[in-house]
C-alpha positions as CSV (number, residue, x, y, z in Angstrom):
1,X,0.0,0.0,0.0
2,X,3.1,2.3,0.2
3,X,5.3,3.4,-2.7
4,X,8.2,3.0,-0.4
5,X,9.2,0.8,2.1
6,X,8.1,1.7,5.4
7,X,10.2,2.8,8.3
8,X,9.4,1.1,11.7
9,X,8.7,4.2,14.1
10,X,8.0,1.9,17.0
11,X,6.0,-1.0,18.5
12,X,2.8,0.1,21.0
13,X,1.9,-2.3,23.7
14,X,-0.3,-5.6,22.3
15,X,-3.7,-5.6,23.4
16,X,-4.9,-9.3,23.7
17,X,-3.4,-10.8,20.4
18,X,-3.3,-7.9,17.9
19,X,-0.3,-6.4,17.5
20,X,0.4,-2.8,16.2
21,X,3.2,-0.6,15.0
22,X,3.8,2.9,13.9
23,X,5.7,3.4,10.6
24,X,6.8,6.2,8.4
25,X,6.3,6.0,5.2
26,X,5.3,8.2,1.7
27,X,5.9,11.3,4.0
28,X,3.5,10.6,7.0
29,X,3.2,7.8,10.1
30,X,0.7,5.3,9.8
31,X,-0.4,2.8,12.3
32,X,-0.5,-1.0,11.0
33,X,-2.3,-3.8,13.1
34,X,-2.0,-7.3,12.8
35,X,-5.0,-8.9,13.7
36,X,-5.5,-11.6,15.6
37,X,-8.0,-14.4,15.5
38,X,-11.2,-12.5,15.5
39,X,-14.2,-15.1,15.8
40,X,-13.3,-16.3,19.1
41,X,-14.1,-13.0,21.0
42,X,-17.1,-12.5,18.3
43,X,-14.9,-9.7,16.2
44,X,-16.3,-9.8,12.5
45,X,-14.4,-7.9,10.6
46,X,-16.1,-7.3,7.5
47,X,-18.2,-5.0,9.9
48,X,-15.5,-3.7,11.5
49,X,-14.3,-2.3,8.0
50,X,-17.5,-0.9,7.0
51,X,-18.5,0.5,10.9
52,X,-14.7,2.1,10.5
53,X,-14.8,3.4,7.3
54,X,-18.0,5.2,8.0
55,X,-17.2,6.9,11.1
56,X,-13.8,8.1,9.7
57,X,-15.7,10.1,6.8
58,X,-17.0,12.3,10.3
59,X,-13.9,12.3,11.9
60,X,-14.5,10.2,14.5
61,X,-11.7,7.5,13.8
62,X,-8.5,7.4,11.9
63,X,-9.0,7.7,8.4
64,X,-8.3,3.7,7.0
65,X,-4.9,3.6,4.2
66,X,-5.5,0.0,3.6
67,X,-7.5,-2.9,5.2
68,X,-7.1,-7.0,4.9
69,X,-8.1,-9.8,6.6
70,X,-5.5,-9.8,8.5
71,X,-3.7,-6.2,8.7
72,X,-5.0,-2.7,9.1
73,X,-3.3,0.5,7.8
74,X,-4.8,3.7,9.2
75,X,-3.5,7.2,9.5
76,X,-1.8,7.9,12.7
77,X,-3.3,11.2,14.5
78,X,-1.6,13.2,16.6
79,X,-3.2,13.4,20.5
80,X,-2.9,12.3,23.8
81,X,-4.2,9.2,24.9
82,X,-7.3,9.9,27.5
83,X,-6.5,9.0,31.3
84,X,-9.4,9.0,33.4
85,X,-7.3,11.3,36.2
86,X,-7.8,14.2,33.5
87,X,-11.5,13.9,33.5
88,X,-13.3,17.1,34.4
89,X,-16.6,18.6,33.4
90,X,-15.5,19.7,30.4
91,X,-13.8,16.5,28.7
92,X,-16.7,14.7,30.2
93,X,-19.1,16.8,27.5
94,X,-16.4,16.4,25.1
95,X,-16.7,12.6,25.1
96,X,-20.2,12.0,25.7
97,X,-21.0,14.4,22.6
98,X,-18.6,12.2,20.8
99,X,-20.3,9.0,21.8
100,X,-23.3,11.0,20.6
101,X,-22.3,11.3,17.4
102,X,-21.4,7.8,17.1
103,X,-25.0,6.8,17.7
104,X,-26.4,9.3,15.5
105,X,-24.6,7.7,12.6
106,X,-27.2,5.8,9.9
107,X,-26.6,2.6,9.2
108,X,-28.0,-1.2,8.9
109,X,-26.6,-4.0,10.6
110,X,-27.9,-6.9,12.2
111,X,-28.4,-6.2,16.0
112,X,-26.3,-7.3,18.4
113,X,-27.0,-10.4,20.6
114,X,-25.5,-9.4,23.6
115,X,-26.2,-12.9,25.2
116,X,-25.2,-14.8,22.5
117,X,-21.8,-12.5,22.8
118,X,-22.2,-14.1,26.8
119,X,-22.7,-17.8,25.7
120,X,-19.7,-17.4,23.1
121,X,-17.6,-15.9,25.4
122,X,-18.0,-18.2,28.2
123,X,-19.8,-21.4,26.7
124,X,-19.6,-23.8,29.7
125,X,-21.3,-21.1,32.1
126,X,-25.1,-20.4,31.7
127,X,-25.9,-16.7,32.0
128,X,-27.2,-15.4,35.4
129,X,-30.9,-14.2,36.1
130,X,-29.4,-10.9,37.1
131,X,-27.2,-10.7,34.2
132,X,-30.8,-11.8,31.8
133,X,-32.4,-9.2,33.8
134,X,-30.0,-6.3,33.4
135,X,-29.8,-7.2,29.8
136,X,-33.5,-7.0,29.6
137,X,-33.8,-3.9,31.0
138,X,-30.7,-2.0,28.8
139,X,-32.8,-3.6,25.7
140,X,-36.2,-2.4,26.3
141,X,-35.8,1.3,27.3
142,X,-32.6,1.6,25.8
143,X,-31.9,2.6,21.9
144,X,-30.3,0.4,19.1
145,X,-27.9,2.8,17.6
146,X,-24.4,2.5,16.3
147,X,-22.1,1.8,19.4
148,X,-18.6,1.3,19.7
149,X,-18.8,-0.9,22.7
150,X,-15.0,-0.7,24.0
151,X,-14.6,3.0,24.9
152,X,-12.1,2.4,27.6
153,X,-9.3,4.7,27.9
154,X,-6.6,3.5,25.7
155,X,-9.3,3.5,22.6
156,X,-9.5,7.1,22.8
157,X,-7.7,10.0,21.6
158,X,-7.7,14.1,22.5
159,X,-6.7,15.7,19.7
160,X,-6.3,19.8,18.9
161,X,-10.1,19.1,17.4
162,X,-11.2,17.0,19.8
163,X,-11.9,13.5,20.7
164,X,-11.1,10.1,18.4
165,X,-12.0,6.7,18.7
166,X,-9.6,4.1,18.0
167,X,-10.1,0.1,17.9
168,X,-13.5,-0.9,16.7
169,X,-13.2,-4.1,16.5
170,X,-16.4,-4.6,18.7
171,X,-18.5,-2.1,17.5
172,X,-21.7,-3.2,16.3
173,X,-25.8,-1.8,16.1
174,X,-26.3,-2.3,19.6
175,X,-27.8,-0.5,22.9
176,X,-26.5,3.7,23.2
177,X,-26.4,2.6,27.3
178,X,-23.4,-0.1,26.9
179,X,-21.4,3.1,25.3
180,X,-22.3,5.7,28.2
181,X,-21.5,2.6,31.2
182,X,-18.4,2.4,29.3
183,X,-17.8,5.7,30.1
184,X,-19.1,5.4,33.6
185,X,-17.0,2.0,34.7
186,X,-13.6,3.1,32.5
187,X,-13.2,6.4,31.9
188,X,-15.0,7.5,35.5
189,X,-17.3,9.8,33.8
190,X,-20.2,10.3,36.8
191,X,-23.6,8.6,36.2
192,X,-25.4,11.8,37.6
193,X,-23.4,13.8,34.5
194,X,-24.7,10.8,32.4
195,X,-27.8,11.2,32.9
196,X,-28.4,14.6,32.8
197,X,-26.8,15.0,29.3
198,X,-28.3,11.7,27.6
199,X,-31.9,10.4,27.9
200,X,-30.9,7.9,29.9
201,X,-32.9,6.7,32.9
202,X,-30.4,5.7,35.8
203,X,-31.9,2.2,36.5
204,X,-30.8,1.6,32.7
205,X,-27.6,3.2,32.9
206,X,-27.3,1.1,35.9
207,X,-28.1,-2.2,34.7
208,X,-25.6,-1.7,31.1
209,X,-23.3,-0.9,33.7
210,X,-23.5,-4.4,35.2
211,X,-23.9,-5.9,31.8
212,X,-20.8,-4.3,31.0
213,X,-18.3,-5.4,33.7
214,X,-19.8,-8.7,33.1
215,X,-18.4,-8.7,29.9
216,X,-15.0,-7.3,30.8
217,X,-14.5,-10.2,32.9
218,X,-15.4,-13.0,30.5
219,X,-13.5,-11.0,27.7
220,X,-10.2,-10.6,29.5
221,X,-10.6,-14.0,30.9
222,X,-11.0,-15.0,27.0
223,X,-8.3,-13.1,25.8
224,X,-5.5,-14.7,28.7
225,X,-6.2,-18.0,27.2
């Protein structure tokens, strides 16, 4: 994909099995991933290519160079990376606007099964009547939008024009209230701030919240294997 053979800037740190390096190359630094086995933490990566692509025409992600099955090429933007110490009111706004404009974002997908995402997961362990129950309650008075689904700190960028979202492997059309508890349980965003910028009810807030550390557990428990 380059007309010259790219420099290696350096390696970043591996999350789970993909690995990623900056280069330099045709007069700019890019950011290649190698991905790792996707269909054993539910990553499809067709959608992950088309979810990418379309939130990098709003600026919302790094614009993509070149994408295969198994490597991705995308621009490498200039920021910090977020640390939840920094959070204040105003960086709170910035990123639940962000995670707005994520879920205002048309398009048709399939919706996501978040306990089929349980069962593959963890397929030896049934899913809990809370866990069924929290689930239901996110579903029914929550929206199916466009989320992103993993906006812990080290997926997210502040840049001179704000905030970017990196890693979508697991974004898919699923409920606005997983993205917002993501925000809550990682980034230490308070529920009361929330809920008074979204339309969020806190009992739903509260239960993606549970359905979300759930999932953190059974996906880093996944991804030690």
């Amino acid at each position: 994909p380059f007309t010259e053979q790219p420099s290696l800037v350096k390696r970043f740190i591996s999350v789970g099995n993909n690995q990623s390096f900056l280069v330099a190359a045709d007069n700019a630094k890019w950011v290649v991933r190698i991905n790792r086995e996707a269909s054993l933490l539910g990553v499809n990566r067709e959608r992950e290519l088309l979810i990418h692509r379309r939130v990098a025409e709003r600026g919302i992600a790094p614009a993509i160079k070149s994408y295969s099955g198994d490597i991705l090429i995308t621009r490498y933007v200039v920021g910090q990376s977020f640390s939840p110490a920094r959070i204040n009111p105003e960086l709170s706004r910035t990123l639940i606007e962000q995670t707005k404009k994520v879920h205002q974002i048309d398009i048709e997908l399939p919706d996501f099964d978040y306990r089929k995402q349980f069962s593959l997961l963890d397929p030896a362990e049934a899913l809990s009547q809370e866990l069924d129950d929290a689930i239901e309650l996110m579903e029914s008075r929550g929206k199916r939008v466009l989320c992103h689904h993993d906006l812990s700190p080290e997926n997210i960028l502040l840049t001179h024009s704000g905030a970017v979202f990196i890693d979508w492997e697991y974004a898919a059309f699923g409920v606005d209230a997983m993205d917002f508890a993501t925000l809550v349980c990682d980034c230490e965003i308070p529920a009361a701030t929330i809920i008074s910028q979204t339309e969020l009810a806190a009992d739903t807030l509260e239960a993606a919240c549970r359905v979300y550390r759930a999932m953190c557990a059974k996906w880093s428990t996944k991804k030690s294997i």
